[in-house]
Backbone as ProteinMPNN parsed JSONL, in Angstrom:
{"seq_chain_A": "XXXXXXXXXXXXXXXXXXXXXXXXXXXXXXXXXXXXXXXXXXXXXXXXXXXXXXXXXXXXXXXXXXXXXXXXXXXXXXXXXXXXXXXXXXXXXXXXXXXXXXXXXXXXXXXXXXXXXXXXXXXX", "coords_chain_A": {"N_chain_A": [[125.954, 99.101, 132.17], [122.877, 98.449, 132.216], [119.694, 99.434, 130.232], [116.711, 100.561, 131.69], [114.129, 99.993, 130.55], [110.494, 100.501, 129.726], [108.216, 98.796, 130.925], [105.005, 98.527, 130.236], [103.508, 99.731, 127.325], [102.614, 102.85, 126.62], [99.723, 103.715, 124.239], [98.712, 106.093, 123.486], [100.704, 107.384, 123.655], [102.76, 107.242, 122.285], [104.32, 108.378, 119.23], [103.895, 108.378, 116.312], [105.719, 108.718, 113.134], [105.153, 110.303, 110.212], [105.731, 109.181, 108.207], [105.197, 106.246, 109.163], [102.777, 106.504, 109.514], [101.512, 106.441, 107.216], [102.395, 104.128, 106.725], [100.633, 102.428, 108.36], [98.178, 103.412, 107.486], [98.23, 101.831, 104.926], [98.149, 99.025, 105.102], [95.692, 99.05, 106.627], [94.149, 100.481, 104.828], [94.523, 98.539, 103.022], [93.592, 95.955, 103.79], [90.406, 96.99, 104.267], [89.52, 97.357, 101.198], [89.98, 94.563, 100.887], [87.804, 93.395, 102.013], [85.654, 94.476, 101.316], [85.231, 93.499, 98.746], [83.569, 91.445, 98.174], [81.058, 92.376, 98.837], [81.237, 94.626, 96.914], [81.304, 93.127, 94.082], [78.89, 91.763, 94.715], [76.921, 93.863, 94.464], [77.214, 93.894, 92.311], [76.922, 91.989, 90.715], [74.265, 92.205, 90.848], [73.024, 94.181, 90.231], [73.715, 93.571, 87.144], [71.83, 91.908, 86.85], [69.047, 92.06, 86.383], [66.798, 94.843, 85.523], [64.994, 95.76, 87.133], [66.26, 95.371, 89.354], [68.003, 96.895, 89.26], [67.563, 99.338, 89.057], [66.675, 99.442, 91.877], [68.848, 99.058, 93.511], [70.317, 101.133, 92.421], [68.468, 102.871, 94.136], [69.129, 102.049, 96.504], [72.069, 102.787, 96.544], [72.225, 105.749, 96.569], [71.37, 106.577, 99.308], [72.449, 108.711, 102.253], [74.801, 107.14, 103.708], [75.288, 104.614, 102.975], [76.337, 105.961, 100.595], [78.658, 107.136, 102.059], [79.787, 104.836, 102.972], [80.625, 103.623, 100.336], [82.749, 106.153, 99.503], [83.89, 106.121, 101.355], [85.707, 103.309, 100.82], [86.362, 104.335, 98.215], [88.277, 105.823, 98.9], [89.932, 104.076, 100.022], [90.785, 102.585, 97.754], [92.282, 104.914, 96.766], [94.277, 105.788, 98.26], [95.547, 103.194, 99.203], [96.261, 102.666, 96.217], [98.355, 105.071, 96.002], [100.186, 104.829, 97.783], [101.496, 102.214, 97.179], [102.701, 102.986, 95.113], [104.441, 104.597, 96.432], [105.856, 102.502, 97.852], [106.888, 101.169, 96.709], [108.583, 102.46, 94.909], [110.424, 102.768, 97.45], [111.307, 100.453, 97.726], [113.191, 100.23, 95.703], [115.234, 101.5, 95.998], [114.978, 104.37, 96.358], [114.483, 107.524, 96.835], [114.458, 107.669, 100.049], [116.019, 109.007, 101.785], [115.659, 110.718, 104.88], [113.839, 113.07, 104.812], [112.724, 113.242, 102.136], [111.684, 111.124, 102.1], [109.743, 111.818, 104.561], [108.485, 113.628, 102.997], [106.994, 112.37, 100.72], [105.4, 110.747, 101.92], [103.671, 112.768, 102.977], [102.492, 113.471, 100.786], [101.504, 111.149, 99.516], [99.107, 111.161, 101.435], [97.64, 113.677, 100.487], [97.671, 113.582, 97.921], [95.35, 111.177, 97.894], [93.675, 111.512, 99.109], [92.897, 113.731, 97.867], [92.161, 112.917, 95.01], [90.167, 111.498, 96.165], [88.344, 113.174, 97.003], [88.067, 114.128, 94.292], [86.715, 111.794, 92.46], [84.866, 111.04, 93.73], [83.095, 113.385, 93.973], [82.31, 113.877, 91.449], [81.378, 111.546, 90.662], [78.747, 111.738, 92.494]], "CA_chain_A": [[124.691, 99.494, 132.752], [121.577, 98.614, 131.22], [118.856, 100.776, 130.009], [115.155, 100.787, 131.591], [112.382, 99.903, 129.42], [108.948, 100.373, 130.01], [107.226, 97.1, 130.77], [103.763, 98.788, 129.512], [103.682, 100.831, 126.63], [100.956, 103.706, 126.534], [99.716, 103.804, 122.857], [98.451, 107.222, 123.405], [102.09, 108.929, 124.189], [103.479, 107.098, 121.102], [103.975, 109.403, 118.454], [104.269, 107.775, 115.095], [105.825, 109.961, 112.08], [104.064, 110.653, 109.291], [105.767, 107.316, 107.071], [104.663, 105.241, 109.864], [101.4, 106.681, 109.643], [101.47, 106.16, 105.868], [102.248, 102.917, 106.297], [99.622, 101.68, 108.771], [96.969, 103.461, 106.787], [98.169, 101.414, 103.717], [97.708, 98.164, 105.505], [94.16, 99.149, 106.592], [93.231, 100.287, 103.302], [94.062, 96.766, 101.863], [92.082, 95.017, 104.633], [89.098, 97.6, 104.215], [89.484, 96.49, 100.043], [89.739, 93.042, 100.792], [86.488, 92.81, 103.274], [84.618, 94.874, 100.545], [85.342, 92.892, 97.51], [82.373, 90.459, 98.59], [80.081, 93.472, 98.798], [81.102, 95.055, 95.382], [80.621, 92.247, 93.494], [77.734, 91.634, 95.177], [76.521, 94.655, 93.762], [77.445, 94.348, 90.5], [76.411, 90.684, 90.329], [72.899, 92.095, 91.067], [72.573, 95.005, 89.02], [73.774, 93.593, 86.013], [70.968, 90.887, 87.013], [67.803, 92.489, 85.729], [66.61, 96.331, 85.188], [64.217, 96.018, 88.179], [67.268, 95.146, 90.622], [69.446, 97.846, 88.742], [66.861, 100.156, 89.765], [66.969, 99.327, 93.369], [70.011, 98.951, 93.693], [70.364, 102.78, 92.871], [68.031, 103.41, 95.485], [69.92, 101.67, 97.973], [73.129, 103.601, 96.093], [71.402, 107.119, 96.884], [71.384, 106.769, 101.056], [74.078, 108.954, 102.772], [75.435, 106.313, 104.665], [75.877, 104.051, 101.596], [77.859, 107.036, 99.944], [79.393, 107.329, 102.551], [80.612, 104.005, 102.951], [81.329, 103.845, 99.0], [83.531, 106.726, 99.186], [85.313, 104.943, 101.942], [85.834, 102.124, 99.876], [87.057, 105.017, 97.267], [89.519, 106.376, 99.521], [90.778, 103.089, 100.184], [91.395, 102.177, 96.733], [93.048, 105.521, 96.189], [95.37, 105.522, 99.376], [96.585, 101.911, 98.689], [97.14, 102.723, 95.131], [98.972, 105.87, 95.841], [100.448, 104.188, 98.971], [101.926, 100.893, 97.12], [103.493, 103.256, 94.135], [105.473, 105.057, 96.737], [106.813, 101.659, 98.594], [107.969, 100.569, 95.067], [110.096, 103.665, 95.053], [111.256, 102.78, 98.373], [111.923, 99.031, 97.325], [114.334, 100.413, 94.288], [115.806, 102.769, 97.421], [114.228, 105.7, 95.953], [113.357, 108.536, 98.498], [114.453, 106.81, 101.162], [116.268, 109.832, 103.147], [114.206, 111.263, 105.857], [113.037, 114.534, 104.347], [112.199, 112.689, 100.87], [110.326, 110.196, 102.748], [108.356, 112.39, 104.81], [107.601, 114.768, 101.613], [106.227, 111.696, 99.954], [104.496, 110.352, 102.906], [102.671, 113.749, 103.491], [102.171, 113.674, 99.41], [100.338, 110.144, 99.264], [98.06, 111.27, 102.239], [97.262, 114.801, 100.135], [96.945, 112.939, 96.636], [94.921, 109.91, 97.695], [92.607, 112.527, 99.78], [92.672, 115.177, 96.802], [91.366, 112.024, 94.167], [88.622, 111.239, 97.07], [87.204, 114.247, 96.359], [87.275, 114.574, 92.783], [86.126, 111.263, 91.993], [83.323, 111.388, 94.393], [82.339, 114.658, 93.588], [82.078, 113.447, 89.79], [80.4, 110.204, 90.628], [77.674, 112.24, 93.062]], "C_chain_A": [[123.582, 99.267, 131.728], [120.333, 99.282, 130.985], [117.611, 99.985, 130.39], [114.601, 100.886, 130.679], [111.555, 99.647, 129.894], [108.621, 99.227, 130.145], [105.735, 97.567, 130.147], [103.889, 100.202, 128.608], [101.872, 101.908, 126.2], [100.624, 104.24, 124.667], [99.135, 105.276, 122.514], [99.689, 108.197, 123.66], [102.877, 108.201, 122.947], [103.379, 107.925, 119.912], [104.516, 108.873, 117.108], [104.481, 109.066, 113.787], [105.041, 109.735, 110.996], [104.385, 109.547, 108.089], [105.7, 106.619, 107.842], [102.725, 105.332, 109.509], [100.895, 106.008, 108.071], [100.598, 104.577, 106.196], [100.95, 101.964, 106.808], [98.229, 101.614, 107.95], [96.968, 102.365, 105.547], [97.622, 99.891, 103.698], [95.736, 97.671, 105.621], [93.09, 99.848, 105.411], [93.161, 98.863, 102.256], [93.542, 95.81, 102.825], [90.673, 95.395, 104.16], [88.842, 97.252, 102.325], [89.304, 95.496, 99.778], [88.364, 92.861, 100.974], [85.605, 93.423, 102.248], [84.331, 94.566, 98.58], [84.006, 92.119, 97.181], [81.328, 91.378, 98.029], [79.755, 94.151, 97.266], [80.289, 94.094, 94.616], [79.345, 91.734, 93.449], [76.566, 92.522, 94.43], [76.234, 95.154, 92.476], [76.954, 93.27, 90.024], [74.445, 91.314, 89.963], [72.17, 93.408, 90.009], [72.631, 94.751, 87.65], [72.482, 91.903, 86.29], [69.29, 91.16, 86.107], [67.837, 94.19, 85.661], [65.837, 96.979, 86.409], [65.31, 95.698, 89.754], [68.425, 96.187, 90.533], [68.799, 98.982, 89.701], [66.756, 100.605, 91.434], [68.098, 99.598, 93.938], [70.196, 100.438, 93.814], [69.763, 103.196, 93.426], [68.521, 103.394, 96.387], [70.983, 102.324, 97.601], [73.108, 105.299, 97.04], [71.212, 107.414, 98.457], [72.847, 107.334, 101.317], [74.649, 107.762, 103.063], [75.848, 105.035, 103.575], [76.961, 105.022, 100.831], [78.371, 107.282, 100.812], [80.45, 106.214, 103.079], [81.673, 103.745, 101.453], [82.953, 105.125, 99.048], [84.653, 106.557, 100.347], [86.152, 104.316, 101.458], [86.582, 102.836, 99.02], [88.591, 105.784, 97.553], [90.752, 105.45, 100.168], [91.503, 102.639, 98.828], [92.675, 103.577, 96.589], [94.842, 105.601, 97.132], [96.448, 104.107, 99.1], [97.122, 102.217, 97.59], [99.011, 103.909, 95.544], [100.625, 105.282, 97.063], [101.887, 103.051, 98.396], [103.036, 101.403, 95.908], [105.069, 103.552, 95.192], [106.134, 103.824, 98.195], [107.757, 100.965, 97.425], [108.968, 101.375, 95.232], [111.166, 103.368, 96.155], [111.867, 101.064, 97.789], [113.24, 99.454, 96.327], [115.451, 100.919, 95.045], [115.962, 103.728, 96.747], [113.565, 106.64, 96.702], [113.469, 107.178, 99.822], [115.201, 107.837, 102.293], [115.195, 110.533, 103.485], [113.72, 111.826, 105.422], [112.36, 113.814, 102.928], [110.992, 112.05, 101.562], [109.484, 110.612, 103.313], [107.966, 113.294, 103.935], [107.223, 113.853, 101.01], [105.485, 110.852, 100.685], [103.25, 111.446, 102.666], [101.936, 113.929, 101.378], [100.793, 112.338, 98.744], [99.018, 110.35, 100.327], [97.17, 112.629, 101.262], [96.429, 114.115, 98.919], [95.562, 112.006, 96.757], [93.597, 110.842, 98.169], [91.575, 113.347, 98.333], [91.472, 113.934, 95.632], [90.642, 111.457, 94.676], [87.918, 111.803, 96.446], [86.894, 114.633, 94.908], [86.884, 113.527, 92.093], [84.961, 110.996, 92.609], [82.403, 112.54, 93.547], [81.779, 114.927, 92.056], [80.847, 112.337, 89.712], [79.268, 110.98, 91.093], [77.015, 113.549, 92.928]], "O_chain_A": [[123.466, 99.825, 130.637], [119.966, 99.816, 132.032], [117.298, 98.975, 129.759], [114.56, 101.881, 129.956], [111.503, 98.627, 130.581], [108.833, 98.522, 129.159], [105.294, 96.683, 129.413], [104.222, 101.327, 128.98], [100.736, 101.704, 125.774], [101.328, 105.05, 124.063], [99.094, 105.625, 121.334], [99.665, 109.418, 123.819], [103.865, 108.873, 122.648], [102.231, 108.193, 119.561], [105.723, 109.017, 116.916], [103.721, 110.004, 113.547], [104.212, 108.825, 111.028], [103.571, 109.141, 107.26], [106.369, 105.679, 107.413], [101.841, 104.491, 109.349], [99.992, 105.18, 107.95], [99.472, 104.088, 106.115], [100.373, 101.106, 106.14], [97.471, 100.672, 107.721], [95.873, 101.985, 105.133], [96.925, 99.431, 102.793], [94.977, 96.808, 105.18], [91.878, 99.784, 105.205], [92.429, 98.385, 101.389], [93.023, 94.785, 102.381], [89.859, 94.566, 103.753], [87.709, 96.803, 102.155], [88.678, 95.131, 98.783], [87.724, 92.206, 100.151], [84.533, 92.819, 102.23], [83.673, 95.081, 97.675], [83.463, 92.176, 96.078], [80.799, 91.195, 96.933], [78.696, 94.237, 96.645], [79.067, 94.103, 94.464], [78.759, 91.335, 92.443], [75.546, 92.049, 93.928], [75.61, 96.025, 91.869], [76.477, 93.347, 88.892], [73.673, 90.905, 89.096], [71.15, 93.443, 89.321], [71.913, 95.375, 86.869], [72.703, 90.902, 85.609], [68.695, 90.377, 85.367], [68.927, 94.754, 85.753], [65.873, 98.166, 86.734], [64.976, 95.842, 90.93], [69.385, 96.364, 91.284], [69.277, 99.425, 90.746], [66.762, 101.709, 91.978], [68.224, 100.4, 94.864], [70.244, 101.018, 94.899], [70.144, 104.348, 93.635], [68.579, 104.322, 97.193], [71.285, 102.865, 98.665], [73.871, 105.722, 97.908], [70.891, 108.559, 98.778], [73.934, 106.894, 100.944], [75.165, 107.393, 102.007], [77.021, 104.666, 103.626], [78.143, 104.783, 100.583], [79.067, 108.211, 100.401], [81.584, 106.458, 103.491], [82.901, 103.689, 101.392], [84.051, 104.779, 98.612], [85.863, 106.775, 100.292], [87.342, 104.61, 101.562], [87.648, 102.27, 98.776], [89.536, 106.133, 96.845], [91.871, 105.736, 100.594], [92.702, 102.36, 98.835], [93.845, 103.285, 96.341], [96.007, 105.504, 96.746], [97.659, 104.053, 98.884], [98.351, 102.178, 97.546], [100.199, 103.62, 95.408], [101.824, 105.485, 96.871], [102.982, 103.018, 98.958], [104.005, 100.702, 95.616], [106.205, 103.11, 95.02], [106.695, 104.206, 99.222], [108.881, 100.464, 97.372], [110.086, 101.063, 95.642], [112.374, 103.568, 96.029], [113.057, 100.895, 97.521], [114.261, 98.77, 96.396], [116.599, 100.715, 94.649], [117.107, 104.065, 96.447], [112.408, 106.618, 97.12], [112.786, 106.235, 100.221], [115.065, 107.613, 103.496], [114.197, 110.887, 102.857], [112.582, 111.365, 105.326], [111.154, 114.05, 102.86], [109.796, 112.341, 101.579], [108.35, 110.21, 103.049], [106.89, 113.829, 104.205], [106.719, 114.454, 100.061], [104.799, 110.083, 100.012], [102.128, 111.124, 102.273], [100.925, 114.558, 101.066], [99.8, 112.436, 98.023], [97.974, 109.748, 100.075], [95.946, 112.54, 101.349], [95.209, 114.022, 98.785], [94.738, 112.054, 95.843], [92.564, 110.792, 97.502], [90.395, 113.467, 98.001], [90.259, 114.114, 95.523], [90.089, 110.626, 93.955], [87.091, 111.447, 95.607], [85.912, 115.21, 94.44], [86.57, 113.842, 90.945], [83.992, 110.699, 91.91], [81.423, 112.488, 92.803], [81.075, 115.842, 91.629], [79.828, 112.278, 89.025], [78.469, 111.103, 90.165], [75.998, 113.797, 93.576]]}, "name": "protein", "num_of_chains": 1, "seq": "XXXXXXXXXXXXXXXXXXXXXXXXXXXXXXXXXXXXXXXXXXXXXXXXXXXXXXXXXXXXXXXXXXXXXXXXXXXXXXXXXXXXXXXXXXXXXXXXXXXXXXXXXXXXXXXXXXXXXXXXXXXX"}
């Protein structure tokens, strides 16, 4: 007898565990890194350009919505980092039973979060 499967899957009744979740975020933190590499640089090309563009520049720095993209950008770096240590672990097959894996799933979402806020909150 063969088993029924859905022909359409509803992406709202899927319930992904918490090292799935990891993992997607880790993906879309190294897209959201990639796409803002341009931008950095950009930034840094131009400030270290003159004293009158440095200046500006920290004006345009100083808008919520700029810090608030920046510390996007900050929460991406920290997530991937924290993210890419604990797939190494899993590559070695390190924490790889369930309970390990979701205590170091729920540990790179806490850490990467926790060093949001305290390097923001340093920088601003």
């Amino acid at each position: 007898m063969q088993k029924i499967r859905p022909k359409y899957l509803s992406l709202r009744q899927i319930r992904l565990p918490i090292p799935g979740i990891v993992s997607i975020l880790h993906r879309i933190s190294g897209i959201l890194l990639f796409i803002a590499i341009p931008f950095l640089l950009y930034l840094l090309q131009g400030s270290l350009s003159s004293e009158s563009t440095f200046v500006a520049y920290c004006n345009v720095v100083r808008l919520p919505i700029i810090k608030l993209l920046l510390l996007v950008i900050l929460w991406g770096f920290f997530h991937h980092m924290c993210a890419g240590i604990r797939f190494l672990f899993l590559d070695i097959h390190k924490g790889v039973a369930l309970s390990t894996a979701r205590a170091t799933a729920k540990m790179v979402i806490v850490i990467s979060l926790l060093l949001t806020l305290i390097v923001g909150a340093l920088l601003w």
